[in-house]
C-alpha positions in Angstrom: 0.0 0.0 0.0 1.3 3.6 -0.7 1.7 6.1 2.1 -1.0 7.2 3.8 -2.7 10.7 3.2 -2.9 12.9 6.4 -5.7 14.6 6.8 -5.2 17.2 9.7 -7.7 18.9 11.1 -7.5 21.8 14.0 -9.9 24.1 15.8 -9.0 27.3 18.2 -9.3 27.1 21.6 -11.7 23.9 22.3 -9.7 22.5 25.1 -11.6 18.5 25.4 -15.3 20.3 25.5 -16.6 17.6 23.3 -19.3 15.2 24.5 -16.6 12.3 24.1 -14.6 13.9 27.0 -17.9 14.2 29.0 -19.3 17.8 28.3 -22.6 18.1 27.9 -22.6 19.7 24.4 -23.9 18.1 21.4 -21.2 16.6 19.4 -22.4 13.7 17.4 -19.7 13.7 14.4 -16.8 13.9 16.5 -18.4 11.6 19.2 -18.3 8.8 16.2 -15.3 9.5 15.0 -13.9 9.2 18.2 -15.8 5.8 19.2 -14.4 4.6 15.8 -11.2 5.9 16.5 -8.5 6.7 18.8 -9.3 9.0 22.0 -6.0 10.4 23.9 -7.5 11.1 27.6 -4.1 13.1 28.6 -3.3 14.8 26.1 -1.6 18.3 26.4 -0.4 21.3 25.1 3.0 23.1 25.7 1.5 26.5 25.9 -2.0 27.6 26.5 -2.2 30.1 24.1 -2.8 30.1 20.3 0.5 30.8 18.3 3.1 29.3 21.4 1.1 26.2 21.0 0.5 25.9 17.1 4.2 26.5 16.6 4.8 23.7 18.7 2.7 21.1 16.5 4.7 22.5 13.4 7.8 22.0 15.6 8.0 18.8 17.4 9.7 21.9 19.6 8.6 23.8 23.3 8.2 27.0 22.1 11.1 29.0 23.2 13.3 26.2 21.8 11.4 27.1 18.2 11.2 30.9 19.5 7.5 31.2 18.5 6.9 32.4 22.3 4.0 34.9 21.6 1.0 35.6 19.4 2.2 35.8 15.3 0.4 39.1 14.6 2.3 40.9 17.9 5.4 40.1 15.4 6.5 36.5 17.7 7.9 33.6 15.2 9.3 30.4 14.4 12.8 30.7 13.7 13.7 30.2 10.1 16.2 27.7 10.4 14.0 25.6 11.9 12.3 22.3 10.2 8.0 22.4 10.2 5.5 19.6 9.6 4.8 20.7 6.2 8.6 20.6 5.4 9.4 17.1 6.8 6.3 16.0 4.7 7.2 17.4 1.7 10.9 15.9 1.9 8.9 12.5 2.0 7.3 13.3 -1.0 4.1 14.5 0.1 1.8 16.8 -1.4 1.1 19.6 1.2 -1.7 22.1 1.6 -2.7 24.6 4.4 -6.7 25.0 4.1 -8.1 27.7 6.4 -7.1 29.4 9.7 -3.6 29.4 10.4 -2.0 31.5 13.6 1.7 30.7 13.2 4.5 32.6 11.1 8.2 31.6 10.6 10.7 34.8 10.2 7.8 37.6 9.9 9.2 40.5 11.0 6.1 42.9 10.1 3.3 43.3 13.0 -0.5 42.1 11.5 1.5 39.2 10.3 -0.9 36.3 11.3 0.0 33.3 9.3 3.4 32.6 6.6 1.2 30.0 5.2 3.9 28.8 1.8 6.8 30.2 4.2 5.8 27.7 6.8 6.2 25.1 4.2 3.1 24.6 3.0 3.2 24.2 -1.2 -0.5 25.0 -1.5 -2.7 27.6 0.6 -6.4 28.0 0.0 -7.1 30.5 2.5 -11.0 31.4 3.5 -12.0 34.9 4.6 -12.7 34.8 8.4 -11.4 31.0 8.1 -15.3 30.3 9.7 -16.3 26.1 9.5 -18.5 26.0 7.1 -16.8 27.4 4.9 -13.6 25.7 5.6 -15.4 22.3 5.3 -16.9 23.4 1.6 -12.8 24.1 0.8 -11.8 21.0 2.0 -14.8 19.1 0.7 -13.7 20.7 -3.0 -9.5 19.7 -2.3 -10.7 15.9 -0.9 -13.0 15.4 -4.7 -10.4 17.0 -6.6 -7.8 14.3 -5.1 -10.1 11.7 -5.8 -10.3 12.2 -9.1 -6.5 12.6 -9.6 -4.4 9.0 -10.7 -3.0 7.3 -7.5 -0.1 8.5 -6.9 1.9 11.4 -4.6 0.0 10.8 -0.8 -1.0 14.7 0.3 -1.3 16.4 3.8 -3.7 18.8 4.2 -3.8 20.4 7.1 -7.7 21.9 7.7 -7.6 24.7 10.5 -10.8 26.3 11.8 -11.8 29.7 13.3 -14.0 28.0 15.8 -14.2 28.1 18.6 -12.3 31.1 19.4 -14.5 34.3 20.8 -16.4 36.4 20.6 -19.2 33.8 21.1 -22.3 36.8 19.6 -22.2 35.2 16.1 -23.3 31.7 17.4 -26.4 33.2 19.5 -29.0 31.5 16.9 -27.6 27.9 17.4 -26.6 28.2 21.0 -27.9 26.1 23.6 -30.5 26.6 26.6 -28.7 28.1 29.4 -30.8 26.0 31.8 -29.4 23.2 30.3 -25.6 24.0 30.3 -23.1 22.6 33.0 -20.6 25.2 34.2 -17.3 23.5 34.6 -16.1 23.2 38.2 -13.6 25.5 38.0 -15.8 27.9 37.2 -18.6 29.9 39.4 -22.3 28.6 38.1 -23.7 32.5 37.1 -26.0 33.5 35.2 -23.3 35.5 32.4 -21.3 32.9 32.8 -24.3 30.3 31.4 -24.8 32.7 28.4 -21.5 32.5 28.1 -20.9 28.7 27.8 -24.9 28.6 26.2 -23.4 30.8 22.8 -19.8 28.8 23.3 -22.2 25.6 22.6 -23.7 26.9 19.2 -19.7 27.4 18.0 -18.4 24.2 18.8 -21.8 22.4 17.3 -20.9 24.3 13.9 -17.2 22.9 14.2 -19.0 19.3 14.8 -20.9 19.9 11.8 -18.1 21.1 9.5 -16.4 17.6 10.7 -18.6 15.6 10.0 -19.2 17.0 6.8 -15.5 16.2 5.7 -15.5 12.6 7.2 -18.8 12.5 4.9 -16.5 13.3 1.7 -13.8 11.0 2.5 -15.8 8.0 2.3 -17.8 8.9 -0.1 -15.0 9.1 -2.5 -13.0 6.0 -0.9 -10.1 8.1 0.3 -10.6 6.8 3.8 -9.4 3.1 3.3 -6.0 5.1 2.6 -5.7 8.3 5.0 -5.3 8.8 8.9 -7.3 11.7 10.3 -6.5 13.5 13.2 -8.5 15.8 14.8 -7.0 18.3 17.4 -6.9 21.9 19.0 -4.6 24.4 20.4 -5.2 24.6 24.0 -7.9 25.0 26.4 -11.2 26.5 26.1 -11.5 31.0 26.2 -12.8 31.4 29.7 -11.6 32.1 33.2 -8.9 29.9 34.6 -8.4 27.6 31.5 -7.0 29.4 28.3 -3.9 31.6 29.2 -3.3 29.5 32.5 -1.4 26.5 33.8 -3.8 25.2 35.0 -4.8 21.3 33.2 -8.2 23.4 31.9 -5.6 25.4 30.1 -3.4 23.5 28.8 -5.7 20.0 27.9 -6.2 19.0 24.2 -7.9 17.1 22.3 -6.7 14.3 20.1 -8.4 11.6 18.1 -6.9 9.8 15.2 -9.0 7.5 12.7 -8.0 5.4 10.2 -10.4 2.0 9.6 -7.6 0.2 7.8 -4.1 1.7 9.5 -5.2 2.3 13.1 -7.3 -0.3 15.6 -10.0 2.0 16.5 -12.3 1.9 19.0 -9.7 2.9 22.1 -9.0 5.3 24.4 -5.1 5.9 25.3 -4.3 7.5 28.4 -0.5 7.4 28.5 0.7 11.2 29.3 1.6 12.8 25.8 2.1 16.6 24.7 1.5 18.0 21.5 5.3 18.8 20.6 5.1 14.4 20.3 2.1 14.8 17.7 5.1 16.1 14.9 7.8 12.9 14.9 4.2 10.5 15.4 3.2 11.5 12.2 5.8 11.6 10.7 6.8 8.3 11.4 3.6 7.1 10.2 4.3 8.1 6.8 7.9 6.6 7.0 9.3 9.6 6.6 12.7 11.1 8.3 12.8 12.6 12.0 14.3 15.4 12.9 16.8 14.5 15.1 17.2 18.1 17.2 13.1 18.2 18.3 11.7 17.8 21.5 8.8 15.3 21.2 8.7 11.6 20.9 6.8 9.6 18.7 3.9 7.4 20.1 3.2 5.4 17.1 4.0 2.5 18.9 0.9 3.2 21.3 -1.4 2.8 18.0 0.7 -0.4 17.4 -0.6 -1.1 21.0 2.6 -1.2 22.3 2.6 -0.8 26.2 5.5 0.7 26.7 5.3 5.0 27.9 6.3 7.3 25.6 6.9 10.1 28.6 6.8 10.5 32.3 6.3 14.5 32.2 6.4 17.6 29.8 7.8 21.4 30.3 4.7 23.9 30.0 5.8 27.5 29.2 3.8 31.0 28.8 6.0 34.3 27.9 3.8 36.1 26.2 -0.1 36.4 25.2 -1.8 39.8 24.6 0.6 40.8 27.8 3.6 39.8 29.4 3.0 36.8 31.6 6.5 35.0 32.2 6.0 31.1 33.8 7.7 28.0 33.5 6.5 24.6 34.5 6.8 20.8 34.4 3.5 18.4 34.5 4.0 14.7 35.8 1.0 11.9 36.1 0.6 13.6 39.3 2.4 16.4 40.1 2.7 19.8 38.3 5.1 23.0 39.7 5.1 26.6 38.1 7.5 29.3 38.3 6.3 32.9 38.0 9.3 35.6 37.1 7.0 38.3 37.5 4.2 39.8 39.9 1.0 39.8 38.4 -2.4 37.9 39.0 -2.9 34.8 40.4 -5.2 33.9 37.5 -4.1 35.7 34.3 -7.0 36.0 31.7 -6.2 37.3 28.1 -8.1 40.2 27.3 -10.6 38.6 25.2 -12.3 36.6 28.3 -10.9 39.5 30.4 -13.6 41.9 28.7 -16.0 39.0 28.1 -19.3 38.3 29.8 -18.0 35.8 32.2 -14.6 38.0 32.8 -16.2 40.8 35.6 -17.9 37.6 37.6 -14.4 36.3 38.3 -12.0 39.5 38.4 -12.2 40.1 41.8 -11.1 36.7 42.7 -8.4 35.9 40.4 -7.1 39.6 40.4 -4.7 39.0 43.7 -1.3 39.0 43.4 0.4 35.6 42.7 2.7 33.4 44.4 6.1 32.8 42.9 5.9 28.9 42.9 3.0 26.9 42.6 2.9 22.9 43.3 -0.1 21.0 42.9 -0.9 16.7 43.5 -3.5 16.6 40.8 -4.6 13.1 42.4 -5.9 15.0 45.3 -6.5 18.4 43.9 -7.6 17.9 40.4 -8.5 21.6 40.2 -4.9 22.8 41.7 -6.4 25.3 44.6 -4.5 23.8 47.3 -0.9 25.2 46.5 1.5 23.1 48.1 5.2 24.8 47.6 5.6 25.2 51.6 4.3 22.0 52.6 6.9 19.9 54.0 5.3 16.6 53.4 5.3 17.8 49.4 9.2 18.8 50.1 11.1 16.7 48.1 8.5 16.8 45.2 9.3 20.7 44.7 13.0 20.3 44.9 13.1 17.4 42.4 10.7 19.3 40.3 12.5 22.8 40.7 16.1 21.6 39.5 14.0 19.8 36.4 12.8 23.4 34.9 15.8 24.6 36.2 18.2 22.4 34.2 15.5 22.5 31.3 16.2 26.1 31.1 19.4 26.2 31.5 20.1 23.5 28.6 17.4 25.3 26.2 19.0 28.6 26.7 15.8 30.0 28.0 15.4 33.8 27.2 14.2 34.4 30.6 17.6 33.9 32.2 18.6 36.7 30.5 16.2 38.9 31.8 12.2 40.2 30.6 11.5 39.7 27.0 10.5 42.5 25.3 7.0 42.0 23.1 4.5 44.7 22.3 1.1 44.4 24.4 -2.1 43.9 22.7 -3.8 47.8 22.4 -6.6 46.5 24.0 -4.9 45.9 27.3 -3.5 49.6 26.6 -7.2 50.5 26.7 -8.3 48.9 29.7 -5.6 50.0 31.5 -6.6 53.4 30.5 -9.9 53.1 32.1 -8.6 51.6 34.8 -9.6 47.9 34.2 -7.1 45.9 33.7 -5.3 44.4 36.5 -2.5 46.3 38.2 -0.7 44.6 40.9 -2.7 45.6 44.3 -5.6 46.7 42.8 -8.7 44.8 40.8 
């Protein structure tokens, strides 16, 4: 059999909210494929914001090891002598296409910049205005038929990225859900803005569901399934208080499933530790192409082969900048997870778009407290990290061991926070809050 076609698809900010990972939000299509697939139950992200993350996935490389530490439009890229997905792919003789939302650039040096599409290594770009799913899925719908119709031959890798379901939340009012009948995550205080919130969050993830299913539609209709893996994943977690733009598992937990009904034993759930920078060499290897040698992640083909055997025991989470300076280092085990904050600022950061949000003024006034400069949590215990346990002596040894990890991680990687702040420029609308006296200044709320 020839190499498999990758079909990648990628959504903005969905964290796991997905029926499949227990939400209550209608997700049929990606509830099948799932069930027919491969679900990854611990699946993280590096970074939980947009461009740090998306980088890594290009990468195979933590962010400030690929030096995409920052949003791509507030002029933060990937280095240029640095080796992408696309790349890799096309060096194995792949055809490669970008189809839709993109967030990551690769030697940009002009602000506004928010995707390099061909630069990144893509050899085709069909690029949607406003990159909404529907539209996206009538793109990719077009591409799939088209490669039908072509003689077998050259495998392709499209990689399918949608708008949804970043905010603002307004333009999904007429498909959103009851409020009544939505379930406000734990973390979260059960208000009513907050329910209108999550209500109008539903109608945007049911349209991603429906552009997905719409695809998985084409590619059996036209028999390209029997020969192509799908994967299905986002950037981080989901655009609300104390998940996106935190450390916290809300922020930085991903979806993954992968599907192929003649390559891959579906009907699994894997819950081996994995981050995203691992999701680059994976694929890679599965279309017997050649590995980077210099990257961070590890391939976990051989848990699709149902090989036992753990790919990882922890992974280095990172956050420089978002829409504002917001320096923290970390490392994640099974159980354990520490942070380091290098500067003063809130105990719960929230980027400016859930900041000015509908659920953001509910929550200001207890996130907006000065942090702590360490942070250990026992995620066995304290699944929702409250109980901060850096000065308890039973926990120790954990946050030494832990501590001279990101410390020698650091160190070895060069970090750019050992040499001091790094400069960025700060979304104008912090500038604006700040001017009305909104945003959060150390002391005040």
């Amino acid at each position: 059999m020839s190499k498999p076609n990758i079909v990648f698809m990628i959504s903005h900010d969905t964290g796991r909210y997905l029926s499949c990972y227990g939400h209550q939000v209608p997700t049929p299509e990606l509830d099948r494929l799932a069930a027919e697939g491969v679900r990854f139950d611990e699946y993280y992200c590096p970074a939980p914001q947009c461009s740090p993350s998306r980088g890594s996935i290009l990468t195979g490389k933590y962010p400030h090891n690929n030096g995409l530490i920052g949003l791509a439009h507030l002029n933060f890229h990937i280095g240029e002598d640095q080796t992408t997905l696309p790349m890799a792919m096309n060096e194995a003789g792949y055809d490669t296409t970008l189809i839709g939302f993109s967030h990551e650039t690769i030697g940009e040096e002009e602000k506004g910049t928010y995707s390099s599409t061909y630069k990144l290594g893509y050899q085709n770009y069909l690029g949607i205005e406003g990159s909404r799913a529907p539209q996206v899925a009538e793109t990719a719908i077009e591409f799939l038929q088209k490669k039908a119709n072509e003689p077998e031959g050259q495998p392709f890798f499209a990689n399918i990225g949608f708008w949804e379901t970043h905010r603002s939340f307004d333009e999904y009012d007429n498909v959103k859900d009851d409020i009544s009948q939505v379930q406000v995550p734990p973390y979260l205080p059960d208000t009513e803005n907050i329910r209108k919130d999550l209500a109008q969050f539903h109608g945007s993830v049911k349209v991603l569901d429906e552009a997905v299913g719409r695809i998985m539609r084409t590619l059996k209709e036209t028999g390209l399934e029997d020969n192509t893996i799908v994967v299905y994943t986002t950037d981080h977690g989901i655009a609300f208080p104390r998940a996106k733009g935190t450390m916290k598992d809300a922020g930085l937990e991903t979806a993954l499933i992968m599907y192929s009904p003649k390559l891959i034993e579906g009907g699994r759930v894997i819950n081996e530790l994995l981050c995203n920078i691992d999701i680059m060499p994976t694929l890679l290897e599965l279309a017997d192409a050649g590995i980077p040698a210099d990257i961070d992640g590890r391939s976990f083909a051989s848990l699709l082969r149902e090989e036992k055997k753990p790919v990882r025991n922890d992974f280095f989470c990172e956050l420089t900048w978002h829409d504002k300076y917001h320096p923290m280092r970390g490392i994640r085990t099974s159980r354990y997870k520490y942070v380091k904050n290098f500067e003063d600022g809130p105990k719960i950061y929230m980027p400016v778009d859930i900041h000015r949000s509908i659920s953001g003024p509910d929550v200001r006034e207890e996130f907006y407290v000065p942090n702590e400069p360490e942070e250990l949590y026992d995620l066995e215990k304290d699944p929702l990290e409250y109980t901060n346990l850096i000065d308890d002596p039973d926990y120790a040894e954990i946050a030494r061991e832990l501590r001279t990890k990101v410390e020698q991680w650091m160190s070895s990687t060069d970090d750019p926070l050992l040499h001091g702040p790094v400069e960025g420029i700060e979304s104008a609308k912090w500038a604006e809050e700040a001017r009305y006296g909104r945003a959060y200044i150390p002391g005040n709320k």
